[in-house]
C-alpha positions in Angstrom: -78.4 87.7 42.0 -79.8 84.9 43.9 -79.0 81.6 42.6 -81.3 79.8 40.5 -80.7 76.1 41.8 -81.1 76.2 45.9 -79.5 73.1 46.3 -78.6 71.3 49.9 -75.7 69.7 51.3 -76.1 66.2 50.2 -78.7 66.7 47.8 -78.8 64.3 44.8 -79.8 65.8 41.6 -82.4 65.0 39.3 -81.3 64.7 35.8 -83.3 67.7 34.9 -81.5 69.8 38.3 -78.2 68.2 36.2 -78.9 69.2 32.9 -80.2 72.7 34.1 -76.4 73.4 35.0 -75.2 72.2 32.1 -77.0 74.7 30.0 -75.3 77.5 32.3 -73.2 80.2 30.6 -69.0 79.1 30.8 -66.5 81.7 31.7 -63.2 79.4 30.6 -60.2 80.2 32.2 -56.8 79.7 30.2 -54.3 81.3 34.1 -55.2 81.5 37.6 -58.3 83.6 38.1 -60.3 85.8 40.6 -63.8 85.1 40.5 -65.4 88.6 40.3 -69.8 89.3 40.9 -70.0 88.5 37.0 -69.3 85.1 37.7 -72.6 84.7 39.5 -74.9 81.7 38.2 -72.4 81.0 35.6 -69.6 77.6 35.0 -66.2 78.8 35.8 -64.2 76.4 33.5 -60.3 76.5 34.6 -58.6 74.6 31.3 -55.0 75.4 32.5 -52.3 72.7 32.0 -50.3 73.7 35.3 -51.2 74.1 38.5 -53.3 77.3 38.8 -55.6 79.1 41.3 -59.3 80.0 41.9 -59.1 82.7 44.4 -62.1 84.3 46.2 -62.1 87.5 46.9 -64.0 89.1 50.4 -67.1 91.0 50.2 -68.0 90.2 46.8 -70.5 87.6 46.8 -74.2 87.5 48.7 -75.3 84.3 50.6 -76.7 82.3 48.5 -74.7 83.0 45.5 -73.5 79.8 43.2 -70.6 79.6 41.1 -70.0 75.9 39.5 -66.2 75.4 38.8 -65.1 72.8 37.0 -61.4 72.1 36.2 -60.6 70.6 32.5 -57.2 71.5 32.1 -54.3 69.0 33.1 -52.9 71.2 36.2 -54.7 71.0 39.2 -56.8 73.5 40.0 -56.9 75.3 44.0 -59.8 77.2 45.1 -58.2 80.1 47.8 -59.8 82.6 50.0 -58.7 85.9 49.1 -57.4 89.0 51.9 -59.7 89.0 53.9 -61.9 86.6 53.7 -62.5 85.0 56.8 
């Protein structure tokens, strides 16, 4: 799946590029999570109230492939690279 806002680094958004995300299907996260191909095109939500992790796994996503995380809970969430991943 190719992902359906090709966005830049730097790029401001439009509100209409903003509200576009916002209407993205949420995959909320209550633990540390490992972002698997379902996640594609979708809001990763971590709502954990300790300290958790995002890890990403190698080989599992194509270039170009978005995944919007977002953390809501009180811990702080860490994004990791998984075994691998280079």
């Amino acid at each position: 799946m190719t992902t359906p806002f090709p966005f830049t680094a730097g790029q401001t958004l439009t509100a209409a590029q903003l509200n576009a995300i916002t209407t993205l299907p949420i995959n909320d996260q209550t633990a540390s999570y490992t972002l698997v191909v379902g996640d594609v095109g979708k809001r990763v939500i971590m709502n954990v109230a300790t300290a958790n992790t995002v890890t990403v796994n190698n080989s599992i996503f194509a270039a170009g492939d978005t995944i919007f995380i977002a953390n809501k809970g009180a811990g702080t969430s860490t994004i990791t690279a998984g075994a691998g991943v280079t």
